[in-house]
N, C-alpha and C positions, 0 to 999 in steps of 0.2 A: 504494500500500500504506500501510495506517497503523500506525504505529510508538508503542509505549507510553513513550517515552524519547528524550531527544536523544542523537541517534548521535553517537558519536566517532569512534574508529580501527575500529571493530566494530558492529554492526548486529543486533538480535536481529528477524527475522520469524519470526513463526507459530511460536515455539519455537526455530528456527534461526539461530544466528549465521553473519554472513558476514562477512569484509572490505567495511569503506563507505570506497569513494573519490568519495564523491560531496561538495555542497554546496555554501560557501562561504567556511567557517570556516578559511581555511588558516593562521592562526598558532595555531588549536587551544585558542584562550582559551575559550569557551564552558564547555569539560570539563573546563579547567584546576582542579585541587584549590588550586593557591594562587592562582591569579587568584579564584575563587567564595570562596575565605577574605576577600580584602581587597574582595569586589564584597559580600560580608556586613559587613563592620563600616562602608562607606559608606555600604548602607541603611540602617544602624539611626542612622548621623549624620542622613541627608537625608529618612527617611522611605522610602516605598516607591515611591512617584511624587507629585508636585509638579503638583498639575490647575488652576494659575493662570495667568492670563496675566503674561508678561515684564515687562509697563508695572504690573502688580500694586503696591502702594503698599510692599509686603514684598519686600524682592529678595534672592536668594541668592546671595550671593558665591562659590560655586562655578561658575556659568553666566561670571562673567568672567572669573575664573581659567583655567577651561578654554578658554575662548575664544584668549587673548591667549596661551596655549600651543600651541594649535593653531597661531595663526598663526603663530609662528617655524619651527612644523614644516615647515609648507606652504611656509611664502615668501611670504606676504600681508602687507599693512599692517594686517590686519582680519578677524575670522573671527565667525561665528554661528553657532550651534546651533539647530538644528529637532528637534520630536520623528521627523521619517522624512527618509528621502532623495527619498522621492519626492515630501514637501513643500517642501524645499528647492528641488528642480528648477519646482515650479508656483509660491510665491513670486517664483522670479525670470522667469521668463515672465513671467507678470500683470505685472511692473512692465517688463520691457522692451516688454511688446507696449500699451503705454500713449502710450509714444513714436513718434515717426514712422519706426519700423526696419523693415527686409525680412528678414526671416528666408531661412536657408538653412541646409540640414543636411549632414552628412558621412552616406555610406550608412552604414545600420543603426544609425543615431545608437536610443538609449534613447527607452520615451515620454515618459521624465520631462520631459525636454528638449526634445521636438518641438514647433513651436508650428504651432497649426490651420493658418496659412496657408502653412508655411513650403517653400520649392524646394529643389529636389534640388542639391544645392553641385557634382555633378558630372555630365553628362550623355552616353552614350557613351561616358565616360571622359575627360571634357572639362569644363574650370572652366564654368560656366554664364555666357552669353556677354553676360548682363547683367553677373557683376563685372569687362567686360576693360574695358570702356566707360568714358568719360570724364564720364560725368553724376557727379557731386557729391553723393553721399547716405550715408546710415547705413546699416549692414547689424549683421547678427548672426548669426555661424555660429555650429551646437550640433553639441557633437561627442561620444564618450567618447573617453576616454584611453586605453583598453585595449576595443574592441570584442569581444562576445561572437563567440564563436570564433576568435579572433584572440587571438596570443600574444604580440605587440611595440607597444610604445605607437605611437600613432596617430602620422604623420607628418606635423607641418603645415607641411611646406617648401613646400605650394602657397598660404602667403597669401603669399608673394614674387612668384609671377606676378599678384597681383588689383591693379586698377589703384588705385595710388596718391590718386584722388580719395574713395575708399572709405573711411568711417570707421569702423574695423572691432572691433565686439564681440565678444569669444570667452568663449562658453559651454561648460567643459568638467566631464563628469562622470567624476570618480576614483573610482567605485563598486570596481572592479574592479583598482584600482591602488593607492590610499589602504592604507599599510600594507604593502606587500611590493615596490610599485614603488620605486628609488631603491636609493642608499645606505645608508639608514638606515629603510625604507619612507615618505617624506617623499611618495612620489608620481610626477607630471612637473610640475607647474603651472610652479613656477617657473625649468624649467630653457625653458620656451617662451616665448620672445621676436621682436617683429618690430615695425619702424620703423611701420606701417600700427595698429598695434593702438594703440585711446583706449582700451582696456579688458580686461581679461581675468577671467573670473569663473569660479570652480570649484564645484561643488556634487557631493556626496556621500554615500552611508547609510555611515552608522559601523558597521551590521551584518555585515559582511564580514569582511575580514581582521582587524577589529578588535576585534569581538565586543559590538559594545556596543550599547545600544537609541536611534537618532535616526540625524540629518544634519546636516552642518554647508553651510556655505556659506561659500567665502573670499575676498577682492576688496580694492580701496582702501577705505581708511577712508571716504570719502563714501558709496559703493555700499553697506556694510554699515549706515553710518544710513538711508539709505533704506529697507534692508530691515525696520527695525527698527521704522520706521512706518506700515508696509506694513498697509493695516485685517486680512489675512489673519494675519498673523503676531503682531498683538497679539490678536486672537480665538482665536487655537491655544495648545493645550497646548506645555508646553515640552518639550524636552528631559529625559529621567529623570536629573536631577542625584544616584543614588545612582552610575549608570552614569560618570559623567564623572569622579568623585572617583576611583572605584575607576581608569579610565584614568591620570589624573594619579600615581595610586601604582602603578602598576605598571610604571613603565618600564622598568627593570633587566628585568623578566619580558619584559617583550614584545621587548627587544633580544635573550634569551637565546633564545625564540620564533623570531628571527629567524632568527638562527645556524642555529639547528635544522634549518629548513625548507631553509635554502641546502645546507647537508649531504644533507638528504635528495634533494635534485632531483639534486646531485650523486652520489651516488648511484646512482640511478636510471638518470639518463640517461648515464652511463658507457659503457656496453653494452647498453643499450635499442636494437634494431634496427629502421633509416629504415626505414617502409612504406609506399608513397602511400595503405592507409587511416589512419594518422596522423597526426597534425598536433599538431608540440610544440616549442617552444624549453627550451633547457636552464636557462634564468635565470626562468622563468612555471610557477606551480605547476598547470598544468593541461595534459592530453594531449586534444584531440580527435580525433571520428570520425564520418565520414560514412556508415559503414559500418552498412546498416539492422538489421542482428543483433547488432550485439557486444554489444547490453547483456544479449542471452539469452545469449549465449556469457560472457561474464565470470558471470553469475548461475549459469548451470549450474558454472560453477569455484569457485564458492563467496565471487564478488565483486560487491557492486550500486556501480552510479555513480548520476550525477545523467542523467536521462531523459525529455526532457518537449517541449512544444510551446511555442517563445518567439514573442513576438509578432510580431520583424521577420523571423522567418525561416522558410520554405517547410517544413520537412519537422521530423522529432525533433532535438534540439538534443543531443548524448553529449558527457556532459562526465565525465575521470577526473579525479579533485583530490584530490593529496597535500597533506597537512599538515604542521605540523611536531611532532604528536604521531604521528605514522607511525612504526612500530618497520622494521629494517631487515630483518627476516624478513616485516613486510609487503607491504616493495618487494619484498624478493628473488620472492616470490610474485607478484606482480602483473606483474613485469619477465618471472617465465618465461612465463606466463599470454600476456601482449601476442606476446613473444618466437616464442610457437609458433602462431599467426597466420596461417593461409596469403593 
């Protein structure tokens, strides 16, 4: 369906307002009236987009600023900004698959992250039986932090079983995490740690929870100069520095953002009733459903979600996603909605 307006909490088709719990705006910045206040007086500092490359002889001191903020968010020595995320994720491919590495993926890894030749990380249910081996080589697993239909960050307690001769690079994408994952939405990057890992690399679109236009990439300090003269990366546009000021000024908002949303799940899932067509943890702003009708049945009730065919996955992908602009008479409506369910 096409929509004359970016949906908030409410959806107008064809004349008709419904409740939208779809997307993936869950700190609700997008439609925020004082986030788009301070995202207006940024462009008029930085202009409206910035179409030069990075190495450009003119540099804006807002691309390291944000930069060097990011990184303390994250937990990196080093962070970079891309105009998308899913430039981010093929920047760093190209330059790992440059090297003598074997790629391997965690199932339903993103394509951003997939590299052409890359093996299955588990097989049967089983580490792939080339990492138990004792041959001597480089590897690189691509993972996300939060898989799509999946509500708890990804597990990596199995680089503990891979054999120790392994020199093991972690590629992980916080699309989906970045901004409402953590404490403080910091993420997981840096809470994942293992004696095997020479490396761990994050990459992610800032369009999510965070509402903003690009991707950042975050790593050690050397990993990010590489990327920085990477021919892909000084040929690309940059990141929309009107977007990144306005992040930098909005902290206060986006922690109050935060709040919001944890209220609201809580909320929600107070008395939200277990059903095996469900699928939802109480701390991840999203419910799914394998269920091939609900999205006619919530639309016939007067609610559209997110409804669509994703790449890594066999059938329609039903995604409900609370925000933390969600008023509590929209839960309460959606909580009876789910509620009466057979």
């Amino acid at each position: 369906m096409i929509v004359e307006q970016f949906p908030d909490r409410t959806i107008q088709v064809e004349g008709k307002e419904y409740l939208y719990f779809g997307g993936t705006a869950y700190l609700g910045l997008p439609t925020h009236q004082k986030f788009q206040e301070i995202l207006v007086q940024s462009i008029k500092k930085w202009g409206s987009f910035y179409g030069s490359s990075r190495n450009s002889n003119i540099k804006l001191s807002i691309f390291e600023q944000a930069e060097d903020f990011f990184a303390k968010q994250i937990g990196s020595e080093a962070s970079l900004t891309a105009s998308s995320g899913t430039l981010a994720g093929k920047l760093v491919l190209d330059y790992l698959s440059k090297s003598n590495n074997i790629f391997y993926h965690y199932p339903k890894t993103h394509p951003a992250i997939l590299g052409n030749n890359s093996s299955p990380l588990f097989i049967k249910g089983k580490l792939h039986s080339n990492l138990l081996n004792d041959v001597k080589e480089n590897i690189v697993i691509t993972a996300d932090a939060v898989l799509a239909l999946e509500l708890e960050p990804t597990s990596f307690s199995f680089l503990e079983k891979i054999s120790k001769q392994k020199n093991i690079t972690l590629l992980v994408d916080e699309s989906h995490s970045l901004g409402i994952a953590g404490k403080e939405g910091e993420g997981v990057f840096k809470a994942i740690s293992n004696e095997n890992l020479v490396r761990k690399i994050m990459v992610s679109s800032l369009g999510k929870a965070l509402g903003l236009s690009g991707g950042i990439i975050a790593s050690d300090k050397d990993f990010i100069e590489y990327m920085k003269r990477e021919t892909l990366f000084v040929s690309s546009s940059c990141a929309n520095p009107g977007y990144l000021e306005a992040y930098l000024q909005s902290q206060n908002l986006i922690k109050e953002q935060h709040l919001k949303l944890n209220e609201n799940l809580n909320f929600l899932f107070e008395d939200l009733n277990v059903k095996p067509i469900l699928k939802f943890n109480k701390s991840y702003p999203v419910v799914y459903s394998e269920k091939e009708d609900i999205y006619n049945y919530l639309f016939n009730k007067g609610i559209i979600i997110s409804n669509f065919k994703y790449p890594t996955y066999k059938g329609l992908m039903s995604r409900i996603v609370i925000t933390a602009n969600h008023t509590k008479a929209d839960l309460e409506k959606l909580k009876n909605v789910l509620n009466e369910i057979k």
